[in-house]
N, C-alpha and C positions, 0 to 999 in steps of 0.2 A: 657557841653562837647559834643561835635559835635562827632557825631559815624560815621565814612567813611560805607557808605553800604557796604556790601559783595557781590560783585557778582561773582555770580558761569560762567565761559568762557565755552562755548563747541563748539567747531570747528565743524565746519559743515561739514560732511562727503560727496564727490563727492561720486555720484552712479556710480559704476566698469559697462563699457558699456561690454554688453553682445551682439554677433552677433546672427543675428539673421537667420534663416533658411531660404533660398530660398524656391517660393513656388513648390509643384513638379513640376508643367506647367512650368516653369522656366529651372528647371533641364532637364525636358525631351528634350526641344528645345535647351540649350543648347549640350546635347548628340547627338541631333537627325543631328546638324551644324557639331559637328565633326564630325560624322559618314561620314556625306556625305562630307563633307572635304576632308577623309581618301579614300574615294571610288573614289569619282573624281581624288584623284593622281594617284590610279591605275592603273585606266580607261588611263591616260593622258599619262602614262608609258607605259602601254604595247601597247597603239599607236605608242609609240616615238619604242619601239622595233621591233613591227613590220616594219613601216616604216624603222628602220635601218638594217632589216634582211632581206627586200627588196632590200639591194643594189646590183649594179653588183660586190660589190667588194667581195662582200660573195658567189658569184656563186661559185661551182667546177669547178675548173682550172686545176685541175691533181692528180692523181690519183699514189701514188706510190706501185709498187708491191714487197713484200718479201719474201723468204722462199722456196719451191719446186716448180723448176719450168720445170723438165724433160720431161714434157708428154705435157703441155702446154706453149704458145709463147705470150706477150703482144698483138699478131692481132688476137690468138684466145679469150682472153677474153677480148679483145674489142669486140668480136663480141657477145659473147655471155652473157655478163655480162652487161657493160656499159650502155645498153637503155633500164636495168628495173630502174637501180639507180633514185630517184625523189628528188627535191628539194636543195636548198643550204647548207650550213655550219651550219644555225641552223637548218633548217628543216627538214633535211633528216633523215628517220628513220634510225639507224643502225642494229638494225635487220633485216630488208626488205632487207638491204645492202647486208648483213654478208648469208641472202638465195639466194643472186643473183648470188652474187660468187661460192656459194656451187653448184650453180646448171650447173657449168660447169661441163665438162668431166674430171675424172679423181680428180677432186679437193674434198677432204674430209673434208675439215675443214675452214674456212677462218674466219679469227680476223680481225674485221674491226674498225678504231678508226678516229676522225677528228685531222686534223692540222693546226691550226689557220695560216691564219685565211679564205683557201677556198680549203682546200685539204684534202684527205682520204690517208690514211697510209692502206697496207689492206697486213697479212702477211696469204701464202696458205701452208696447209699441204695436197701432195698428196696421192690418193691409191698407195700403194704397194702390185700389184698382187702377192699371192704366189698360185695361185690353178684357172682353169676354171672352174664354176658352170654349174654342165647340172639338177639342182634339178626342176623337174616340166617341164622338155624338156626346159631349156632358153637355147639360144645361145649366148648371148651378155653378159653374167655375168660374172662376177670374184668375187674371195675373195680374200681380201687384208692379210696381216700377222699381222691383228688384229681377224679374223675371220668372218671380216664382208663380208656381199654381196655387190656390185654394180654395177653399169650398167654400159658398154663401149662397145664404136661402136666394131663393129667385124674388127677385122685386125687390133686391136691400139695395142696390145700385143703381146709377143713372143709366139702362144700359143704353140706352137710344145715343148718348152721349159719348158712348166707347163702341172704338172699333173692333172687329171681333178674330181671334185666331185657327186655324184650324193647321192642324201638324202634328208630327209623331209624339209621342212621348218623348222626354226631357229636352222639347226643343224650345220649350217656351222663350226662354231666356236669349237665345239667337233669333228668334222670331221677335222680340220686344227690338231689338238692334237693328235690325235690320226692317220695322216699320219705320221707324224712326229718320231714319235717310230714305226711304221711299216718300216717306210724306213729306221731306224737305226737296223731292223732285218736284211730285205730283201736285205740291205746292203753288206750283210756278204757274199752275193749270185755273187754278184756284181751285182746285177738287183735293177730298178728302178722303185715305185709303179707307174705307169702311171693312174691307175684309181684306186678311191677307194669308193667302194657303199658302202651306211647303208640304211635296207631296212625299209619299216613301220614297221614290226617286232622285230627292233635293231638287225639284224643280217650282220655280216660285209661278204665285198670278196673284193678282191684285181686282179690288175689286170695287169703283170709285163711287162715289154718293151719287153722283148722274145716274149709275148703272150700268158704267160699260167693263168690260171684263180686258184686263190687257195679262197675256200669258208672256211671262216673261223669262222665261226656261230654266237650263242649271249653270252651275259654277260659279264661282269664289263670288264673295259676296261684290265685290272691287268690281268686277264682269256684269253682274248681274245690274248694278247700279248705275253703270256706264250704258247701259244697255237702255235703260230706262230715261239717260239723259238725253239720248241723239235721240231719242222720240219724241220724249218733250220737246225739244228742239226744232222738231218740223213739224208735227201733227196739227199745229193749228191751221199751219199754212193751208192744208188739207181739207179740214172741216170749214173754214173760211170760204176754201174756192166752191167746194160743193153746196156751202149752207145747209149742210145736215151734219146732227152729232154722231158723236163717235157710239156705235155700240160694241165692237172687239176689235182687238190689237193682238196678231199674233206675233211677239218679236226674236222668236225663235230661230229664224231664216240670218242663215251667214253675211249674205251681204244685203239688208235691207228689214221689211217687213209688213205683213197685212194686214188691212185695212178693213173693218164693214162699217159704215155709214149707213146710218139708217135711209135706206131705201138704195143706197147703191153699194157695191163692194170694188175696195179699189187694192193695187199694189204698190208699195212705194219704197224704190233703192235709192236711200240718200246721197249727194252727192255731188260734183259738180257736173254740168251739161248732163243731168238723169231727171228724166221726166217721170211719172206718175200713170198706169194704165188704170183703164175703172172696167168694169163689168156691172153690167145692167141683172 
């Protein structure tokens, strides 16, 4: 009996290909190709930019003006603005812009924006004097009715129209505040502060369109206003009884204050059953 051999099959397994690692030299140069791939388009770009931001068609062409324009004319700020402006549409700084405007007369604020694709939009906020500055002897100053100082030629304002300040440096702005409630006293007087000093001391005086001088001392402005009230309060009675106007007020004095009338000088502690002395 013939036996069939047994044989055992086994399939030969393919070996699973496994990748293999570049070596690093490999990897660095490739990195090192893109890199400079990456750099070279740059480079290639911001030539193609610049050359396109070199054209005339990106020059400033016009200039549009908006917002306050009472005190200045498009030929004064052509003249005085215009040929600091540098560069085109992409280049121009706009802050550089935005101080060339400002440094006109009368101009406090200027927003300056581009408009494609060769023009400036540029919108002005003016000063509004409400007060002359004589702080430190200027002549040419004003404060605006924000309290700030600025400079303007002599004769650009109504100044015969505005009252005038005199005070330390940075005090413009409490000085604007504080005319402001004096003249809603002196009001009542029908007189108008025409000057009003604060000394290095904080001590106020006023100085009325008649021409009399009332010193009105120091402390919180609340004191100093109150102060001013109880005068107004009685001083007519005063100048009424004597029929002469007031030339100074000094209301310095704790319980009361002096008087000179023109041609007589008098004392007066307000008050109930308090009389009035005069001196010749």
């Amino acid at each position: 009996m013939s036996s069939t051999p047994f044989v055992r099959s086994r399939s030969a397994a393919r070996p699973s290909a496994v990748p293999q690692a570049l070596p690093s030299d490999v990897r660095l140069l490739r990195f090192t190709a893109n890199g400079l791939f990456v750099l070279a388009a740059l480079v290639l770009g911001a030539i193609a930019l610049q050359l396109l931001a070199r054209q005339p068609a990106f020059a400033l062409h016009s200039i549009r003006i908006d917002g306050d324009l009472t005190r200045n004319s498009v030929a004064t700020i052509r003249v005085n603005a215009v040929p600091k402006l540098r560069g085109n549409f992409f280049t121009t700084d706009l802050q550089a812009d935005q101080r060339a405007f400002e440094s006109v007369p009368w101009v406090r604020r200027a927003v300056v924006q581009r408009v494609w694709p060769n023009r400036l939009a540029v919108r002005l906020e003016e000063h509004r004097p409400a007060a002359v500055w004589r702080g430190g002897g200027a002549s040419d100053q004003f404060v605006n009715t924000r309290g700030e100082v600025f400079e303007a030629g002599v004769g650009d304002a109504e100044e015969d129209s505005l009252p005038a300040f005199d005070g330390p440096d940075d005090s413009s702005a409490a000085m604007l505040a504080m005319h402001a409630r004096l003249q809603s006293v002196f009001g009542r007087l029908d007189r108008h502060v025409e000057m009003l000093r604060l000394s290095g001391r904080a001590s106020w005086r006023v100085e009325l369109d008649s021409g009399a001088k009332v010193e009105l001392g120091r402390g919180t402005d609340d004191e100093v206003v109150a102060r001013a009230e109880r005068f107004v309060g009685t001083v007519t009675q005063m100048t009424q009884q004597f029929q002469a106007p007031l030339v100074y007020a000094d209301l310095r004095h704790r319980d009361g204050y002096a008087l000179r009338l023109r041609g007589i000088t008098t004392t007066l502690t307000p008050g109930p059953g308090q009389g009035a002395g005069t001196k010749n």
